[in-house]
N, C-alpha and C positions, 0 to 999 in steps of 0.2 A: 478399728481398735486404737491404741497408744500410739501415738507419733516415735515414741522413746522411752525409755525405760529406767532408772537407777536399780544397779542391786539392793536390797534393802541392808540397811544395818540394826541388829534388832535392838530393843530394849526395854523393859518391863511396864506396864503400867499396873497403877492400883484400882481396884473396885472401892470407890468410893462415893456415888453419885447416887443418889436414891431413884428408882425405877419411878416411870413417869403412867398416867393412866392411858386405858388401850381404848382400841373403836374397834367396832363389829365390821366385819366385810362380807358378801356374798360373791356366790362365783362369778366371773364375768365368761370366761372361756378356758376352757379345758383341750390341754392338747396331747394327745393320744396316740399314739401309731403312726397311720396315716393321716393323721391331722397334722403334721405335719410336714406334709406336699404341699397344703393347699394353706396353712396359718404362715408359714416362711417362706422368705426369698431366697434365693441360692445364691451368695455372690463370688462373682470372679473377678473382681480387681486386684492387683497386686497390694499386695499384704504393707499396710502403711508400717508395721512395725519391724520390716526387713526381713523378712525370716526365708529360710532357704523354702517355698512352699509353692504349692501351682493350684489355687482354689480352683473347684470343677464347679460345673451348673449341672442340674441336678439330673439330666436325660444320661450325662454323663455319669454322675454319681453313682445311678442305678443298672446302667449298665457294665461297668465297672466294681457293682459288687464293693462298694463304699458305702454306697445306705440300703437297708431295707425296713421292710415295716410290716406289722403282724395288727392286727386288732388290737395287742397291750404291748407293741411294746417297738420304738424305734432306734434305729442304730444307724452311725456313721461312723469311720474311717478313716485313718489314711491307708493308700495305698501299699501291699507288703508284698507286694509281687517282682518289683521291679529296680534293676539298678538305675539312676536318674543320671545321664551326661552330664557333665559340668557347664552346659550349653546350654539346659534346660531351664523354667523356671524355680524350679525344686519338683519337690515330692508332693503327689495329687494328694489333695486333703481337702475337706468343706468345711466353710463358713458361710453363716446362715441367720437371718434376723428377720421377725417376726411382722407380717405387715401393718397388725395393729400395735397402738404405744399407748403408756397407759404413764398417768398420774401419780396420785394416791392410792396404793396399792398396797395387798401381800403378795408376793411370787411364790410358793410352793414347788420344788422337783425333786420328786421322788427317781434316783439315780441307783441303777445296778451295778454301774460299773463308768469309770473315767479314763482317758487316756494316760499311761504310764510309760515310761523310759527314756532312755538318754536323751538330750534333744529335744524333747516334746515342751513344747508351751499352750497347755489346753486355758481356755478360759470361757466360764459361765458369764455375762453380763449384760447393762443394761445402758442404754446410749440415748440418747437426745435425737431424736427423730430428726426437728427442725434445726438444729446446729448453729452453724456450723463449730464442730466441734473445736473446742472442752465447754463453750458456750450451752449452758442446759446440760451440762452434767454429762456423768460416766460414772455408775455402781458396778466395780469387780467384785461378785458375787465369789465365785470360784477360780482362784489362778494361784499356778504356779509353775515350776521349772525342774525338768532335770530329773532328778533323783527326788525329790523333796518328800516330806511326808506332812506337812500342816499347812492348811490353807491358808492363804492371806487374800483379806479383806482388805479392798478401797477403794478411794475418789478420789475423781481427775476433775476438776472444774476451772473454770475462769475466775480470774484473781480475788484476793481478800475472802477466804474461805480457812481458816483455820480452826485445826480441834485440840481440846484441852489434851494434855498429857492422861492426867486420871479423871476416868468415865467409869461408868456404870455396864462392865462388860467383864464378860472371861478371859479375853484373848489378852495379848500384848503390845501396848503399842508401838510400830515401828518407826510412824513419821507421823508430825501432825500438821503438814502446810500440802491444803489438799490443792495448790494452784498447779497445770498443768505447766506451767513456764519457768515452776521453782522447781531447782534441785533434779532435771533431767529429765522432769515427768514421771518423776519419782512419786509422788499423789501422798495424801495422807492414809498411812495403812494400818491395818492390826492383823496380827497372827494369830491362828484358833489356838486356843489350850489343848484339843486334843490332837492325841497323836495318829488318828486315824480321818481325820479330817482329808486325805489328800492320799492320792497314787497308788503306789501299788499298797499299800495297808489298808487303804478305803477299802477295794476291791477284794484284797483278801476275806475282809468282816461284810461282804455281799452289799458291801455300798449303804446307803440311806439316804438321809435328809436335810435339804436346804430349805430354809424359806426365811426370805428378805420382806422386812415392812416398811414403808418411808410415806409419813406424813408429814405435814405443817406440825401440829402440833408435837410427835414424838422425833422426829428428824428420820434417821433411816438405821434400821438394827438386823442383825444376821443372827440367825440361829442355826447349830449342826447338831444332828442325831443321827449315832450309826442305828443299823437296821436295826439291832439286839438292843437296841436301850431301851429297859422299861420305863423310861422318861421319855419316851417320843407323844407328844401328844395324840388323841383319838384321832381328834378330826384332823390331826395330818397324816396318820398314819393312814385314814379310812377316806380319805377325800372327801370332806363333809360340801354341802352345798354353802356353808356358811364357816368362816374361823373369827376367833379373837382370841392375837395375840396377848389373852394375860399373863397374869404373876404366874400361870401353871406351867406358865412355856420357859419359865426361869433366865436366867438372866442369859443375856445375849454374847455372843463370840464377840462380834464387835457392836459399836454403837456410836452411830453421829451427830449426836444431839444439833437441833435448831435454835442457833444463840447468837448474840451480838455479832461473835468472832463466827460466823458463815449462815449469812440469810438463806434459809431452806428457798423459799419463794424466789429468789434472785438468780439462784445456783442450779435450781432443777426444775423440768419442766417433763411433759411428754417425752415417756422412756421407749423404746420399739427393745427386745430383747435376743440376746445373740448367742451364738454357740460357736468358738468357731478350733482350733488347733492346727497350729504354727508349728514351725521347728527352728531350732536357733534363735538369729535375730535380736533385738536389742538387751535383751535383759536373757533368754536361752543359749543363746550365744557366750556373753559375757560372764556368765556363771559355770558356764561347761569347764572350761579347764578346772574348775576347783571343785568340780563335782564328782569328783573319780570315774566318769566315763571317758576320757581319755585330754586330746589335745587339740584336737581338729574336730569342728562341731558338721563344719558341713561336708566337709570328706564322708564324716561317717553317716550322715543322712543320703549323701546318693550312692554309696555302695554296701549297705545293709539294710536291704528290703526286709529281711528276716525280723529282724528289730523291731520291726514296727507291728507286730502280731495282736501287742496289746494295747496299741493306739487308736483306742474307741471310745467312742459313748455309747452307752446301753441306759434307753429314758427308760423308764417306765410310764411317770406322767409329768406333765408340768401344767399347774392350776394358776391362774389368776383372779383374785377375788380385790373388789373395790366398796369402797364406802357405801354402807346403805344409803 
């Protein structure tokens, strides 16, 4: 994940960019339940983003009642059983990335539910296989902190990558210098317009829908639909064998257009994609005292197992479809 983190500082952007033409994509692979045992890797190295956490491998996960999986539908965990020594490496949690990477793509994940509460830094995203990172990109599909309730979208990339102020999107934009080395690893971000986009409010409205596209020609755009919006397109809602992102899918949360100021082709390359949730740590950490869950971010992660009751993911599917 991030080496580092900046809090973001937000600030408006305008929809002013006229939407660009789509391309058709087919499935590539559909990951389902148990599909993913065998589609992701389990990793346990220490959390490059600092966070109070102890990644488990997955003999552990399942034994330990962090993941399970049904025919429709997978889940993971953190730990909410247990108080963690200050001696430990934090609180057992998994992260996990997918063995194949993929290009030009749409991402699709239909989600029931995300991890929620003090401390928690869950993030959906998508990494450059061959690296070494921010070399070949980083798309945060899904992240946030803390308490929050709106998801923010962005990119981490290797230098000379920046996005205009006003684009062609919903959301907000919070930075536009997507270099991993500006600004704290701060990336270039945008905030979703809705307020149900993120934690415990996503969760409340029964969760919905992501789905990320990123070509050469349109750059890389996010779209959110809670469950109940009768704007959720069919073929997302119904896992078609084929999508195309158009004009029905309406205009996008965020949007990174491919332009002078950041070559798609230079910046991104073969993505593998990642699931993983952290606690504390560069940017949860640093936001906890001003989030009203208290003053001490990792005190309160190893001695409130309770806390973490709703620190999960609940997939239902996650589809990836490629260019015909």
């Amino acid at each position: 994940m991030r080496t580092g983190y900046a809090y973001p500082l937000f600030c408006a952007a305008l929809v002013t960019l006229l939407p660009i033409a789509s391309a058709h994509y087919s499935l590539k692979d559909a990951y389902i339940g148990h599909d993913f045992y065998s589609g992701f890797q389990w990793e346990t190295a220490a959390d490059p983003t600092h966070g109070r956490v102890n990644y488990v491998d997955q003999d552990t996960a399942t034994s330990r009642n962090l993941s399970q999986a049904t025919d429709n539908k997978f889940i993971m965990r953190a730990d909410n059983q247990n108080v963690v020594s200050p001696s430990a490496r934090g609180r057992d949690s998994v992260r996990i990335s997918s063995w194949n990477a993929y290009g030009d793509s749409v991402i699709v994940l239909d989600i029931q539910h995300m991890p929620e509460g003090c401390s928690t830094w869950p993030a959906f995203w998508t990494l450059s296989q061959k690296g070494p990172w921010p070399k070949g990109g980083e798309i945060d599909i899904i992240e946030g902190v803390n308490m929050a309730r709106q998801n923010l979208v962005s990119l981490h990339t290797s230098p000379s990558c920046m996005m205009p102020q006003q684009r062609y999107q919903a959301g907000n934009t919070i930075s536009t210098n997507c270099d991993a080395k500006a600004n704290f690893n701060q990336g270039c971000g945008t905030q979703s317009s809705k307020g149900t986009s993120y934690g415990s409010v996503f969760n409340t409205v029964g969760g919905g829908f992501y789905a990320m596209a990123r070509s050469v020609d349109d750059g890389i755009r996010v779209w959110f639909w809670q469950r109940d919006d009768p704007l959720v397109p069919q073929q997302i809602r119904d896992g078609w064998g084929s999508v195309s992102p158009d004009p029905s899918w309406g205009v996008p949360e965020a949007s990174f257009p491919n332009a002078d100021f950041c070559d798609y082709e230079s910046h991104f390359d073969q993505h593998m994609i990642v699931f993983d949730l952290t606690f504390c740590g560069d940017w949860a950490g640093a936001d906890y005292p001003n989030s009203g869950c208290g003053s001490n971010c990792e005190d309160f992660v190893n001695n409130n197992p309770d806390a973490f009751d709703n620190a999960y993911w609940e997939i239902n599917a996650l589809r990836v479809y490629t260019p015909n």
